[in-house]
DSSP file (Angstrom, degrees, kcal/mol; ACC not computed):
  #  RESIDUE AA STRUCTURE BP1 BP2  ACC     N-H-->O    O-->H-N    N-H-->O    O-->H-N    TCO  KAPPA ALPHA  PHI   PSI    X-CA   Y-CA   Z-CA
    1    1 A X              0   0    0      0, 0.0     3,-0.4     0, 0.0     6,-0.4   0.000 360.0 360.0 360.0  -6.4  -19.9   -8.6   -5.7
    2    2 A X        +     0   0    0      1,-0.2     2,-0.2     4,-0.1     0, 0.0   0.550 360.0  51.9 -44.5 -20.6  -17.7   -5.7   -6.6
    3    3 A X  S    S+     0   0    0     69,-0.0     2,-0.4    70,-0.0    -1,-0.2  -0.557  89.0 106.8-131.0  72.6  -19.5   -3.7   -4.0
    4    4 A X  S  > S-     0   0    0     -3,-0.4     4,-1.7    -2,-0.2     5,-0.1  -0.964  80.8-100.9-151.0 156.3  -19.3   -5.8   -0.6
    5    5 A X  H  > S+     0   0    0     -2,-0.4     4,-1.7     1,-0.2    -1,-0.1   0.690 114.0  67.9 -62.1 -18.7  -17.8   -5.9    2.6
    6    6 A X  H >> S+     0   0    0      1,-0.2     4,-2.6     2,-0.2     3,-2.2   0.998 101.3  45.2 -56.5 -73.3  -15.5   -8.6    1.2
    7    7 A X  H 3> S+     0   0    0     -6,-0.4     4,-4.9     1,-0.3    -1,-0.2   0.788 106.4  54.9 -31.0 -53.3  -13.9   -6.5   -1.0
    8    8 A X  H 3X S+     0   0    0     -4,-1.7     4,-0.5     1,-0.2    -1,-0.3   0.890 109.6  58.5 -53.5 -36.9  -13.4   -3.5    1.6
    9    9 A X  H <X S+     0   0    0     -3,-2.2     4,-4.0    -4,-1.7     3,-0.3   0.889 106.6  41.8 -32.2 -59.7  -11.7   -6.6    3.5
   10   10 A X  H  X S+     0   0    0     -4,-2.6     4,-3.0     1,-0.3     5,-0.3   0.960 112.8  52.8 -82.0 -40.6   -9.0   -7.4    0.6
   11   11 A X  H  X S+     0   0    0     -4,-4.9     4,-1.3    -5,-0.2    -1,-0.3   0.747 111.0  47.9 -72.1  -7.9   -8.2   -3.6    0.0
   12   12 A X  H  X S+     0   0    0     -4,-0.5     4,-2.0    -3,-0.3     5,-0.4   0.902 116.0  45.6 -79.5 -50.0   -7.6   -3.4    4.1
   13   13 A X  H >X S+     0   0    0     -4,-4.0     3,-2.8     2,-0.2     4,-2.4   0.973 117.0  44.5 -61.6 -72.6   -5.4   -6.6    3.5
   14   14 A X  H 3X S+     0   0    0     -4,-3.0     4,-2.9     1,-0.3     5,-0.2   0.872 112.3  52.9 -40.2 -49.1   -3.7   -4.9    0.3
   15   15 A X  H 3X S+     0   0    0     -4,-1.3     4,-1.3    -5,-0.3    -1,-0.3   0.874 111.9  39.3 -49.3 -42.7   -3.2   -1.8    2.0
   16   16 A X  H << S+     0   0    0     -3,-2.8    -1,-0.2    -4,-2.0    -2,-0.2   0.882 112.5  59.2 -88.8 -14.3   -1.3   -3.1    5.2
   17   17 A X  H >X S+     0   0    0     -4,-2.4     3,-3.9    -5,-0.4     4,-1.6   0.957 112.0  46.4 -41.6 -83.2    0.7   -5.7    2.7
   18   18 A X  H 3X S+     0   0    0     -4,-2.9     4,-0.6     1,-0.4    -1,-0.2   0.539 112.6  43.8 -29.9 -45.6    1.9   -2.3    1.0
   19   19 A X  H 3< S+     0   0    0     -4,-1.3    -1,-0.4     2,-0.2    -2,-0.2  -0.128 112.2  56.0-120.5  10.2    2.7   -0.4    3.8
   20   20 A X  H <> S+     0   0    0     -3,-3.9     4,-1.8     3,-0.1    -2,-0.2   0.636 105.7  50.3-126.2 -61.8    4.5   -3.5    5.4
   21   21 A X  H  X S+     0   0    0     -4,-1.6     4,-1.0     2,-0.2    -2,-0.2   0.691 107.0  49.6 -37.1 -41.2    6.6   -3.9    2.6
   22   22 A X  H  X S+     0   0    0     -4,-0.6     4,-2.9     2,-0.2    -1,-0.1   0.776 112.1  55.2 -76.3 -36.5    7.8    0.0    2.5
   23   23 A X  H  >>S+     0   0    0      1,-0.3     4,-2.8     2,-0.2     5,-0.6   0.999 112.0  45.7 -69.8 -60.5    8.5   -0.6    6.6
   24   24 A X  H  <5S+     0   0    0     -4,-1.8    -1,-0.3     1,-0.2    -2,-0.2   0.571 112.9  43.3 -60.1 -23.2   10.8   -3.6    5.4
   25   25 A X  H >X5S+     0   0    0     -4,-1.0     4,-2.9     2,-0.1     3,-2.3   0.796 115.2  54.1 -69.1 -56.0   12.8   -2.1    2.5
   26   26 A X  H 3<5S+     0   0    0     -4,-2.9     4,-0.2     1,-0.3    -2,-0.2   0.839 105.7  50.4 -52.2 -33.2   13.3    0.9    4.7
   27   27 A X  T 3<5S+     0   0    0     -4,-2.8     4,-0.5     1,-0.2    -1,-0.3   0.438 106.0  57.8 -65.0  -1.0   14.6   -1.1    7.6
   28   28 A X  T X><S+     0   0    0     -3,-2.3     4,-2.3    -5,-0.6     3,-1.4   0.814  84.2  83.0 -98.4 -21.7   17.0   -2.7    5.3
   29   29 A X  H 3X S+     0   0    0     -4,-2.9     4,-2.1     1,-0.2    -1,-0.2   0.877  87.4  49.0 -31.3 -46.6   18.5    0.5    4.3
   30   30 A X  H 3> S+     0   0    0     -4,-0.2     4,-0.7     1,-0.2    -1,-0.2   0.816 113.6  52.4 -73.7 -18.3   21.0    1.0    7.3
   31   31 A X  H X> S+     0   0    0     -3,-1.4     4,-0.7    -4,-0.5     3,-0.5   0.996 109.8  48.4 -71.0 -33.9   22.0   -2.7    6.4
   32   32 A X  H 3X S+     0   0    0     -4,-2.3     4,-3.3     1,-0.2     3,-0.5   0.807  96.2  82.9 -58.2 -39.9   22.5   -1.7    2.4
   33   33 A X  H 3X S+     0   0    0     -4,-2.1     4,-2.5    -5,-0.3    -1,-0.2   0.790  90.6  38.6 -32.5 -67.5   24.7    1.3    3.4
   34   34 A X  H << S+     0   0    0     -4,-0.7     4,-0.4    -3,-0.5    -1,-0.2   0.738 109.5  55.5 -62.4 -32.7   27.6   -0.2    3.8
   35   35 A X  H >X S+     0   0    0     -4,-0.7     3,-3.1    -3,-0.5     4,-2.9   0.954 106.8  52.9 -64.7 -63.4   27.7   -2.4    1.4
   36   36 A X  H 3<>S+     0   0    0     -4,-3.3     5,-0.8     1,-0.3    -2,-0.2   0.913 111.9  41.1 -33.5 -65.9   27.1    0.2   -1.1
   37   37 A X  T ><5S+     0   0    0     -4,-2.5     3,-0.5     1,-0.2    -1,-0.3   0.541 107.5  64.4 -82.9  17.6   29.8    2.6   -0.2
   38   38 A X  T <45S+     0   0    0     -3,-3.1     2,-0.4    -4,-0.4    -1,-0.2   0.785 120.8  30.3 -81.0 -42.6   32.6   -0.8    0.4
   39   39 A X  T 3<5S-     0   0    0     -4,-2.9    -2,-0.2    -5,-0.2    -1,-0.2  -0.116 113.3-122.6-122.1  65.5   31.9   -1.3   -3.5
   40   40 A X  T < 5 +     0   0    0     -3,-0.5     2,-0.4    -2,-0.4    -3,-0.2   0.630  58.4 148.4  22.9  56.9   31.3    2.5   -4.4
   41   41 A X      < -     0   0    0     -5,-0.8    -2,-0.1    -6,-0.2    -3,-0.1  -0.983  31.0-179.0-119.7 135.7   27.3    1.9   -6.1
   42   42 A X  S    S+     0   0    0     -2,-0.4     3,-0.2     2,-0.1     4,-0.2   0.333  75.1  77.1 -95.5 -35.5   25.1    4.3   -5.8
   43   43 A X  S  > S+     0   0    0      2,-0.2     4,-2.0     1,-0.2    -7,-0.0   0.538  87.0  58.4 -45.6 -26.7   22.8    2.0   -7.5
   44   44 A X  T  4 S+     0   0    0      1,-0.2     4,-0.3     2,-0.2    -1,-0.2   0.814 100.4  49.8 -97.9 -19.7   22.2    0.1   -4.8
   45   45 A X  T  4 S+     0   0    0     -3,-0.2    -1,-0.2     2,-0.1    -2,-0.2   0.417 107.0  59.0 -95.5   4.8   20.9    2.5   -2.5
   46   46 A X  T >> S+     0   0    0     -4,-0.2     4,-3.9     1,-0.1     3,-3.7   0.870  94.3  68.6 -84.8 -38.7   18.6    3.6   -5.2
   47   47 A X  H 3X S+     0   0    0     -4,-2.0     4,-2.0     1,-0.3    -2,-0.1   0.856 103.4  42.0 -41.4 -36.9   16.9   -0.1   -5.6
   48   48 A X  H 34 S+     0   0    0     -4,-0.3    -1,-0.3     1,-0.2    -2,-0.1   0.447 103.3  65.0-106.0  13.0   15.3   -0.1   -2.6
   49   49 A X  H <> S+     0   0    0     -3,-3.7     4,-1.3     2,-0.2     3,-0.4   0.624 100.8  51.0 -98.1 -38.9   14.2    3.3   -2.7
   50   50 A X  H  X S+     0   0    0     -4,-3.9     4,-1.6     1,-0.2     5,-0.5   0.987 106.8  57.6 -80.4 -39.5   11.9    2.7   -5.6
   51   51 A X  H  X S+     0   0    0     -4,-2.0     4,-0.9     2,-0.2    -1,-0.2   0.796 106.1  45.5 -42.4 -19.9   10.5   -0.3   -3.7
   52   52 A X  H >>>S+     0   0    0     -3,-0.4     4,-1.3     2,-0.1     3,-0.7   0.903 118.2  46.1 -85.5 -52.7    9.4    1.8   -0.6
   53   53 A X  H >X5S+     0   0    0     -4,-1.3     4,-1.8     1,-0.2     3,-1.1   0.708 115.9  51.2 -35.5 -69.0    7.9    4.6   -3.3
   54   54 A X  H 3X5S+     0   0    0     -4,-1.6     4,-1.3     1,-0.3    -1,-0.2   0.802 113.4  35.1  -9.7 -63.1    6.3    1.7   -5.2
   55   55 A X  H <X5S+     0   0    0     -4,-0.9     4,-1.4    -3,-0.7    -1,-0.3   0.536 116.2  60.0 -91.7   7.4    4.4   -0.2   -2.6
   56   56 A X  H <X5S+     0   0    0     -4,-1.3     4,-2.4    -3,-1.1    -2,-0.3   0.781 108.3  46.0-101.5 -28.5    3.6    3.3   -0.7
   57   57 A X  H  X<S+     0   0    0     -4,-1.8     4,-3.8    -5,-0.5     5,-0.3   0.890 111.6  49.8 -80.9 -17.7    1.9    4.3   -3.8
   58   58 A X  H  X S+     0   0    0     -4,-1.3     4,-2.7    -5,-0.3     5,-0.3   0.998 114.0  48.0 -74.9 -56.3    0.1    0.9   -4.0
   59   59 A X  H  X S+     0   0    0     -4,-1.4     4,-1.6     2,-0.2    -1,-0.2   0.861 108.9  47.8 -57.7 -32.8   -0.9    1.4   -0.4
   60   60 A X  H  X S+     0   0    0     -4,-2.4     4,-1.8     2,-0.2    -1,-0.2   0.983 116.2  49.8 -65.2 -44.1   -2.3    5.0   -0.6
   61   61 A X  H  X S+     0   0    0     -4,-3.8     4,-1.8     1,-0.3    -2,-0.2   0.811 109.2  48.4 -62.1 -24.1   -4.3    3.7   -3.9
   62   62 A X  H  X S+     0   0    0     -4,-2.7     4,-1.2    -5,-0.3    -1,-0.3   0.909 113.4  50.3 -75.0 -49.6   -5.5    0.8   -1.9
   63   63 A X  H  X S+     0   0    0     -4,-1.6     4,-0.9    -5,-0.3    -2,-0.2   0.860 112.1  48.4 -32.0 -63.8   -6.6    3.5    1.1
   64   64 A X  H >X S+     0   0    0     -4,-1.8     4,-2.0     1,-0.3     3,-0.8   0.933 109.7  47.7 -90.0 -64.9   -8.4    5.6   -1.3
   65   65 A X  H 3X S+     0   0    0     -4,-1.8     4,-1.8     2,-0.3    -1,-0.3   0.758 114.7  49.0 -50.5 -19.0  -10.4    2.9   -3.0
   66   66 A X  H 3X S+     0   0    0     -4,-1.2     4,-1.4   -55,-0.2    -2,-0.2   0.924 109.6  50.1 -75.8 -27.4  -11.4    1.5    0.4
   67   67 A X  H <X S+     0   0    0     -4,-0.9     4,-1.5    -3,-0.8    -2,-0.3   0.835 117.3  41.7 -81.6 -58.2  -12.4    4.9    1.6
   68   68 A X  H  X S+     0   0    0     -4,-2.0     4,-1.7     1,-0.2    -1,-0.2   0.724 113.8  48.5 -96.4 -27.7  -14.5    5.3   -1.6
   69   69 A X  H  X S+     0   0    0     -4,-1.8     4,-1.2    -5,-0.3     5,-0.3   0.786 106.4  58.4 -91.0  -4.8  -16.0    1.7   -1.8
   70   70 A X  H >X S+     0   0    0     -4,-1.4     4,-3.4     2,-0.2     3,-2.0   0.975 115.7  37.7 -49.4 -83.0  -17.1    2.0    2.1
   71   71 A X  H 3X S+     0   0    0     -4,-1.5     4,-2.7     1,-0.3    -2,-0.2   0.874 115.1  51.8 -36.1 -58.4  -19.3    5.4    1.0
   72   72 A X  H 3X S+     0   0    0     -4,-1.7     4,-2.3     2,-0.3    -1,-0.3   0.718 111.1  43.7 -70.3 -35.6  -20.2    3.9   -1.9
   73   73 A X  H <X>S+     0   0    0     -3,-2.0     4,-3.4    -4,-1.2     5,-0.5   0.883 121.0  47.4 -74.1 -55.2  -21.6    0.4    0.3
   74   74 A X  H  X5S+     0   0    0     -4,-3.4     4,-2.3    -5,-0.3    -2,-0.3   0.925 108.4  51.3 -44.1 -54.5  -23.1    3.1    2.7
   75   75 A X  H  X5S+     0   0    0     -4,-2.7     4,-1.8    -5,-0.3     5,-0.4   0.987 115.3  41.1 -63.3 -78.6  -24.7    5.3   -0.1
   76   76 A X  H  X5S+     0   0    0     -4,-2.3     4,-1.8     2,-0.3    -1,-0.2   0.790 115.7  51.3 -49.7 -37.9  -26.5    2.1   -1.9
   77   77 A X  H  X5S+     0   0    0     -4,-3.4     4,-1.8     1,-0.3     5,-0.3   0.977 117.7  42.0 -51.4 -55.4  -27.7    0.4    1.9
   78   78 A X  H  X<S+     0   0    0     -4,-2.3     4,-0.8    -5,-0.5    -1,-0.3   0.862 111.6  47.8 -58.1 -45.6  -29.0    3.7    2.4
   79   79 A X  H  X S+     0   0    0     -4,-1.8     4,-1.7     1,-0.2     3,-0.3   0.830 113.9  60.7 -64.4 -19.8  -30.5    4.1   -1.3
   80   80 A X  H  < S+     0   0    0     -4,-1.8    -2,-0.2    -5,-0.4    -1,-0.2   0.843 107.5  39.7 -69.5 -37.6  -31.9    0.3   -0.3
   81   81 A X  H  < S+     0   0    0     -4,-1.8    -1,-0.3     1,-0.1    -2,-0.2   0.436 104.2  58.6-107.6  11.8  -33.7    1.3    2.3
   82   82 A X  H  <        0   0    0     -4,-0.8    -2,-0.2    -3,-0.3    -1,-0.1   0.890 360.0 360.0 -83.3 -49.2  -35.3    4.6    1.3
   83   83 A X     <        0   0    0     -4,-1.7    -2,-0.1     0, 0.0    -1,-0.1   0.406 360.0 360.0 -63.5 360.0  -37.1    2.4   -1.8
């Protein structure tokens, strides 16, 4: 079942999860700001910086595997019905 519309389903789901997340760290940023520089961390505006890279890479890899198991569903239907 590795190759079904289900699947294409759950990597569209993962994908906007991912990309949902990145929106929601980034909006928090202007709130983190201040806080950071009342108690001088630097630290603090970096945490949430690796979350948006993090879940943006999780969403482009989630993109790219839907994008490849789509062809891939297309390419067999099509090998299915030539035979």
């Amino acid at each position: 079942k590795a190759f079904s519309e289900l699947s294409v389903t759950v990597l569209k789901h993962i994908k906007h999860c991912a990309f949902t997340i990145s929106v929601i760290y980034a909006a928090l940023i202007p709130l983190i700001v201040p806080i950071a520089d009342a108690d001088d961390a630097p630290g603090l505006m970096g945490l949430p910086l690796i979350f948006i890279f993090a879940s943006s890479v999780v969403g482009v890899f989630a993109a790219v595997l839907q994008r490849l198991l789509q062809d891939a569903i297309a390419l067999k239907e099509e090998i299915d019905l030539t035979v």
